[in-house]
C-alpha positions in Angstrom: -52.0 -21.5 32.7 -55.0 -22.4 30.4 -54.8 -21.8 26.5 -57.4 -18.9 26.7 -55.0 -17.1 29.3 -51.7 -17.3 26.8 -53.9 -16.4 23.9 -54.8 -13.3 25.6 -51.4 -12.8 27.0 -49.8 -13.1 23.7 -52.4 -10.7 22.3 -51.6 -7.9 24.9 -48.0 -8.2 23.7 -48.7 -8.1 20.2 -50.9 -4.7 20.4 -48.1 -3.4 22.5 -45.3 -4.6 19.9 -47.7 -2.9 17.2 -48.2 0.1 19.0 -44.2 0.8 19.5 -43.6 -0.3 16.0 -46.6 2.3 14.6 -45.0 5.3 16.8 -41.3 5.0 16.7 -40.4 2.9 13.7 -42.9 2.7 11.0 -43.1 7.1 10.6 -38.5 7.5 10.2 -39.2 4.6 7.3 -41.4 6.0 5.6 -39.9 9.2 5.6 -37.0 7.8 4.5 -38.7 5.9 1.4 -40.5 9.3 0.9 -37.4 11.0 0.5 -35.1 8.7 -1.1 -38.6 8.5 -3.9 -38.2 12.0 -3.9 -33.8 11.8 -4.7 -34.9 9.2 -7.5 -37.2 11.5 -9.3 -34.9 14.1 -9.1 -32.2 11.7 -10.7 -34.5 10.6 -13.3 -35.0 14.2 -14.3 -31.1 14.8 -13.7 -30.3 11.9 -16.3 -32.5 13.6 -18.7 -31.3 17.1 -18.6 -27.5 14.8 -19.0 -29.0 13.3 -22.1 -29.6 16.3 -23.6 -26.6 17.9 -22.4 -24.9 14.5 -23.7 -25.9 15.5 -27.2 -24.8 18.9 -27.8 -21.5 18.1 -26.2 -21.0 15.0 -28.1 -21.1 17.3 -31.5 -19.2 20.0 -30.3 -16.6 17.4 -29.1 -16.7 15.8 -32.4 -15.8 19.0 -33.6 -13.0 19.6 -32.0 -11.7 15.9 -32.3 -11.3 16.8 -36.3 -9.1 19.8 -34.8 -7.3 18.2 -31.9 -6.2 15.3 -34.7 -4.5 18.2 -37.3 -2.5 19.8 -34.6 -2.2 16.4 -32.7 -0.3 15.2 -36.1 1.9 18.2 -36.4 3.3 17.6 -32.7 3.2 13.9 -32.5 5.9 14.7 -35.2 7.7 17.2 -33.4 7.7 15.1 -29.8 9.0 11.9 -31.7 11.9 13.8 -32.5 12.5 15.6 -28.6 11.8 12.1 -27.5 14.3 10.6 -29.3 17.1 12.9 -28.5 15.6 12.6 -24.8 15.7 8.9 -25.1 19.7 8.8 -26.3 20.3 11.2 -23.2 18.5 9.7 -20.8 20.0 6.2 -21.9 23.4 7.2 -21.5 22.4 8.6 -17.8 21.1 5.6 -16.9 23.9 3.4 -17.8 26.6 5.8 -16.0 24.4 5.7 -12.8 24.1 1.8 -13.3 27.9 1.7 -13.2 28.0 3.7 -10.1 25.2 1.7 -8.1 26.9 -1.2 -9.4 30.3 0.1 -8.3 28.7 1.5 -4.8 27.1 -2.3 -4.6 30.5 -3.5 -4.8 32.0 -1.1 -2.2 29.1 -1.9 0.2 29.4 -5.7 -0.4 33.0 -5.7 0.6 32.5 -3.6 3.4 30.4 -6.3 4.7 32.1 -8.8 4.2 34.6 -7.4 6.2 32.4 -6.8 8.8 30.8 -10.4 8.7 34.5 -10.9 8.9 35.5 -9.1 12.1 32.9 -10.5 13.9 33.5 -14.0 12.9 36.7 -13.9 14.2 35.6 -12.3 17.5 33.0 -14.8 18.2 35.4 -17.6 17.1 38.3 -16.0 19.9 34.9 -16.4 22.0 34.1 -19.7 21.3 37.9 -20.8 21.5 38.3 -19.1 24.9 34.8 -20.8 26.4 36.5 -24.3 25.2 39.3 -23.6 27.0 37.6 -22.6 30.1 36.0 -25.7 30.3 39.1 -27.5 28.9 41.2 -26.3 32.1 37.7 -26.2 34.2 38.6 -22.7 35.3 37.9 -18.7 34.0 40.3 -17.9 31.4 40.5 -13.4 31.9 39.7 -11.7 28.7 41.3 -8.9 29.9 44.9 -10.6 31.4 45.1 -13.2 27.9 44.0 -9.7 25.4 47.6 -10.2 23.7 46.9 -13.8 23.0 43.2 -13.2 22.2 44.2 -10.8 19.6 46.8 -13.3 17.8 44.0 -15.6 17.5 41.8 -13.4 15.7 44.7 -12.2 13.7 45.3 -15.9 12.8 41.5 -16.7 11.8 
């Protein structure tokens, strides 16, 4: 293939790219820059109307900060004192259900350890039973030694 033949080539498939581009994606873009121009002026004119807006409320707000700081005086007073007497009471709540977690903790903890315990001891009968299977090289019956089973666990 000669250089004239690719130039051509490559020219055919540029006007084609150009065309697809031109009809299907160029016309959605600007559209979309058309209307997103279109949100931005209307923001623009948004913010100033907020401005404005801004302004009157800012006054009337200072207005009613000089109020809102008299009455806020008057029961900043007053809550200091519920809060108080709802500080003493809910103290002394807390520390009673602090002593009965604590107490329940306990209880649980021993529980446990009971547990922990139990099972200990079974796995040890377990372990003592395995070793003498393969002491005596034969099956040692759970079921037929239960009596002696249970003497060991008694006695760990």
């Amino acid at each position: 293939m000669n250089l004239n033949a690719t130039l051509f080539a490559q020219m055919i498939v540029f006007f084609i790219l150009w065309w697809v581009v031109a009809r299907f994606v160029w016309p959605p873009l600007v559209k979309a820059l058309d209307e997103r121009a279109t949100k931005v002026a209307e923001g623009l004119a948004a913010a100033e109307r907020g401005k404005a807006d801004l302004a009157s409320a800012s006054k009337l707000a200072e207005e009613e900060l000089v109020r809102a700081r008299q009455e806020g005086g008057q029961r900043v007073a007053e809550a200091e004192k519920r809060a108080q007497l709802s500080a003493d009471e809910i103290r002394s709540n807390a520390q009673a259900e602090a002593a009965r977690i604590i107490n329940q903790a306990k209880q649980d903890a021993e529980q446990q350890v009971s547990r922990a315990r139990d099972v200990l001891r079974a796995e040890v009968a377990s372990l003592a039973v395995r070793g003498a299977e393969q002491i005596l090289r034969r099956e040692v019956d759970p079921k037929a030694h239960a009596a002696l089973l249970d003497q060991l666990k008694a006695e760990l």
